[in-house]
C-alpha positions in Angstrom: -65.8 -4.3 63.6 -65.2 -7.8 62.0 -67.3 -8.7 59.0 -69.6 -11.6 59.2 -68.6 -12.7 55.9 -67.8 -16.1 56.1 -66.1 -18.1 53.4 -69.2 -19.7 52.6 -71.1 -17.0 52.3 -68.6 -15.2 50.2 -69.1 -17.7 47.5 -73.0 -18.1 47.9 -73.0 -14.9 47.3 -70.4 -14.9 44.1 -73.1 -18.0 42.6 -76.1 -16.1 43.1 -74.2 -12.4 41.4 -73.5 -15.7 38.4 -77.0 -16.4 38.4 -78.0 -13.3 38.0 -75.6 -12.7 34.9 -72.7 -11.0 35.8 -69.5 -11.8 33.9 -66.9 -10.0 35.1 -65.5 -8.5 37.9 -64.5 -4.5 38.2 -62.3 -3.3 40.2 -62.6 -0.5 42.1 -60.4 2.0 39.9 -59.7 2.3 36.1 -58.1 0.6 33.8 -56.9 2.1 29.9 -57.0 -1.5 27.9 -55.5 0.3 25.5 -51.7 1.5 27.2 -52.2 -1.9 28.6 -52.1 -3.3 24.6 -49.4 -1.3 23.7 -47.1 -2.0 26.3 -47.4 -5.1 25.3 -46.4 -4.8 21.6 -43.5 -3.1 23.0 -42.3 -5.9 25.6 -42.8 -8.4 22.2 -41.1 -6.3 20.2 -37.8 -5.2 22.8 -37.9 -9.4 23.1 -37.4 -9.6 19.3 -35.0 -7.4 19.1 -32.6 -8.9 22.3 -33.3 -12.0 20.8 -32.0 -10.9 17.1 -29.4 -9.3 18.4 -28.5 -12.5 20.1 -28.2 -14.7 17.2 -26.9 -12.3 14.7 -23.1 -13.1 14.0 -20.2 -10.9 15.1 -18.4 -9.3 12.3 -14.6 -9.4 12.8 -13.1 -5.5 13.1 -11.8 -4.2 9.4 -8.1 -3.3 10.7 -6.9 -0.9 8.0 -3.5 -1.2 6.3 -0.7 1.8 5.5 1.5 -0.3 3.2 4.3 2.8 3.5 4.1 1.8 7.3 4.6 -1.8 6.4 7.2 -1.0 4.0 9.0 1.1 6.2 9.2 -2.3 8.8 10.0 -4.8 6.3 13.3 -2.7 4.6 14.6 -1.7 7.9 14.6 -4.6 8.9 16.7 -5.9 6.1 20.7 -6.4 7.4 22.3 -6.3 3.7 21.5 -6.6 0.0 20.0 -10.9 0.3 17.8 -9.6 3.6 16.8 -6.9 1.5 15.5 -8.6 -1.5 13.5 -11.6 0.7 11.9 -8.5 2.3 10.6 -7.2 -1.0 10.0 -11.1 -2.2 8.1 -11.3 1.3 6.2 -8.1 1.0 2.5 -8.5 -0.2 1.0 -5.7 -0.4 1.8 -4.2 -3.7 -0.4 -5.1 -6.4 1.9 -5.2 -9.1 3.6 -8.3 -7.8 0.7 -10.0 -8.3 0.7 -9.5 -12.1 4.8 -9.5 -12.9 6.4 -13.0 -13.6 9.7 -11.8 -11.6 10.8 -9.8 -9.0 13.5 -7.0 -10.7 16.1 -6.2 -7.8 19.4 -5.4 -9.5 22.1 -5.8 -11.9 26.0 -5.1 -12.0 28.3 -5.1 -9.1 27.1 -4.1 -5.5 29.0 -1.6 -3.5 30.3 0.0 -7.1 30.9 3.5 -6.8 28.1 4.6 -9.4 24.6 3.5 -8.5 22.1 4.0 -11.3 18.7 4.1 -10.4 16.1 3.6 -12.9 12.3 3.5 -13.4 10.2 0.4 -13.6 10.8 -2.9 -15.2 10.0 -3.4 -19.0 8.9 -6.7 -21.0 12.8 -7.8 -21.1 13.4 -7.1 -17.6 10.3 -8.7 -16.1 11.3 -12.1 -18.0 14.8 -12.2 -16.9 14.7 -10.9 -13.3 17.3 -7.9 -14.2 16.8 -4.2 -15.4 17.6 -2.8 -17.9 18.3 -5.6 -20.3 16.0 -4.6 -23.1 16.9 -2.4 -26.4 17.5 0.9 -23.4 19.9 -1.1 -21.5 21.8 -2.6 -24.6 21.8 1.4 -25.2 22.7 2.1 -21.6 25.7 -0.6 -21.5 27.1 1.1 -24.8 26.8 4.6 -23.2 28.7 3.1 -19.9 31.3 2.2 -21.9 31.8 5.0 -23.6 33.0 6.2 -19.9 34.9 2.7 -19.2 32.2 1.9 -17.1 30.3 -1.3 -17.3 27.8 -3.1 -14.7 30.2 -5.9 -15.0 33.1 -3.8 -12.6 32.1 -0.4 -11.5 28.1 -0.1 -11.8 25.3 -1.2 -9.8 21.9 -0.7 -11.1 18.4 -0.8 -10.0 14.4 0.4 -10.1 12.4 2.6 -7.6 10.0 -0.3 -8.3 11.0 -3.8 -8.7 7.3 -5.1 -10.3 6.6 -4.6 -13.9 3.7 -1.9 -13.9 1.0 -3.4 -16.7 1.0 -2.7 -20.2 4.0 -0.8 -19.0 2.5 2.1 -17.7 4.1 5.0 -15.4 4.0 4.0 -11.5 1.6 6.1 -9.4 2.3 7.7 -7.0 1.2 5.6 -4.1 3.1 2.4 -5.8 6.2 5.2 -5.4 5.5 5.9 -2.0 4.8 1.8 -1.1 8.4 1.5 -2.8 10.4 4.1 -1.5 11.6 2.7 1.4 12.9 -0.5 -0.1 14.6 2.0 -2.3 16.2 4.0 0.3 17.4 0.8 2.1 19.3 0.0 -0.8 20.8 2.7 -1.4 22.5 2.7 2.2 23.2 -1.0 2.1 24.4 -0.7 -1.8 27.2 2.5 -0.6 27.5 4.2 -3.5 29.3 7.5 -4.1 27.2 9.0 -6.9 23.5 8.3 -7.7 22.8 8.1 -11.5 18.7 9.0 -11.2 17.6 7.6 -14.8 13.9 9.2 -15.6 11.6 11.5 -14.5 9.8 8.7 -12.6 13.2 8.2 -10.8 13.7 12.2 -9.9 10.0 12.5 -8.2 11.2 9.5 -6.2 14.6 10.9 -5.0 14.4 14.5 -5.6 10.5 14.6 -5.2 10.7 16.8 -8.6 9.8 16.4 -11.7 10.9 17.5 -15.4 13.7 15.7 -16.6 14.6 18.2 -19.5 15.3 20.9 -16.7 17.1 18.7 -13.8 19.0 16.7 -16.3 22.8 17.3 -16.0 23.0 19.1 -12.8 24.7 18.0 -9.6 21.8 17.8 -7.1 21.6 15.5 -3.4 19.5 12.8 -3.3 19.3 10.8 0.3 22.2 12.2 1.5 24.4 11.6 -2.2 25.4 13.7 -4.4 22.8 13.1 -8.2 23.1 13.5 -11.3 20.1 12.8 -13.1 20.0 11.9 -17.2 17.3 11.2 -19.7 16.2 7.5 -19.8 18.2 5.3 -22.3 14.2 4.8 -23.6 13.4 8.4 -24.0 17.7 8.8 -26.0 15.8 5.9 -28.4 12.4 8.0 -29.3 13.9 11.4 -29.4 18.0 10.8 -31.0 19.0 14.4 -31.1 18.8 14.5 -27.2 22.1 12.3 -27.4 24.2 15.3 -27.7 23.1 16.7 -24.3 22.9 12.5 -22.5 26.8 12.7 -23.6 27.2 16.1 -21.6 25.8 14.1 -18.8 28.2 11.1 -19.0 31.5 13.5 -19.3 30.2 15.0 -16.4 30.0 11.9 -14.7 33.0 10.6 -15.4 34.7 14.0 -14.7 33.3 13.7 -11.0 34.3 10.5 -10.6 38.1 11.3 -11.8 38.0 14.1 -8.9 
């Protein structure tokens, strides 16, 4: 059955209901104002938060550094003694650099058959760019020559690191681990046949031990050569009566190389 409810009547009807007083319309099932409020809030807030999100700035990804790693690629990369020292001019991630006014890489005469390996750069040594050039190595030269050995024909000498540590402190270990691998690079491009370790800071590099008063004067390996390791000529300075055993040392040296 149609409706007779015209268009016209529809709305003569919708005035008179005006009329009357009604001001709104219901519908025919319920409605909760309230979830209807608070989906709201949440559609603002979700638009807020997009929109945020938007305009905040993209940080850039922290990529963490192993400077051992990056040691490990610059030295082996090094073809002979000059490659070997740009790599460690090159290399920026060791703090000490930052604070030394040169860069200690050797002394004496590459490819000599005794390769001394010392600790870290002094004073002396940080202002002239050599080691051992202080009041030890004037003590070192005279205990060389006691042996008719001299940096000048028959020694080459070096640092497991080549930065001046400040107020010349002991390296740590992670400056000794950053370091190594220059060191070990230079003692296969260097080819000596003995290794002189000079220190206690120079045994826990090559020997990974400590306690020079116990390794001192015996033969030991150290990356693949035989060692001898001795008291530091700065240690012989502080403590004289050691001398007696530091000449031991330098017979026995001297008696290996004769054999």
């Amino acid at each position: 059955m149609e409706s007779a409810l015209d268009w016209h009547t529809a709305r003569a009807l919708l005035e008179w209901q005006m009329e009357m007083g009604v001001d709104e319309a219901i519908s025919d099932r319920p409605v909760d104002r309230y979830a209807v409020e608070q989906a709201a809030k949440e559609a603002a807030e979700a638009k807020r938060a997009q929109t945020a999100t938007a305009k905040a700035p993209t940080r850039p990804k922290i990529v963490e550094i192993d400077p051992v790693a990056e040691a490990q690629k610059a030295a082996a990369g090094a073809q002979d003694l000059d490659g070997l020292r740009a790599a460690l001019e090159a290399f920026p991630h060791c703090a000490l650099k930052r604070g030394a006014r040169n860069l200690v890489f050797s002394d004496g005469k590459p490819g000599a058959r005794v390769m001394m390996v010392g600790e870290a750069p002094g004073r002396d040594e940080d202002l002239q760019g050599k080691p051992f050039v202080g009041r030890a190595g004037q003590l070192l030269d005279r205990m060389l020559a006691a042996i008719d050995l001299s940096r000048e024909d028959n020694v080459y000498i070096t640092n497991v690191l080549p930065w001046r540590p400040p107020q010349n402190r002991d390296p740590k270990p992670d400056e000794i681990a950053m370091m190594l691998p220059f060191l070990e690079k230079h003692i296969a491009l260097a080819k000596p046949e003995v290794l002189v370790i000079v220190g206690n800071v120079s045994c826990q590099a090559l020997l990974a031990k400590r306690g020079i008063t116990r390794l001192r004067g015996q033969w030991l390996e150290a990356k693949g050569k035989p060692a001898l390791p001795m008291f530091h000529p700065a240690y012989l300075l502080r403590n004289p009566a050691a001398k007696r055993e530091a000449w031991a040392d330098l017979l026995s040296l001297r008696a290996r190389l004769e054999t």
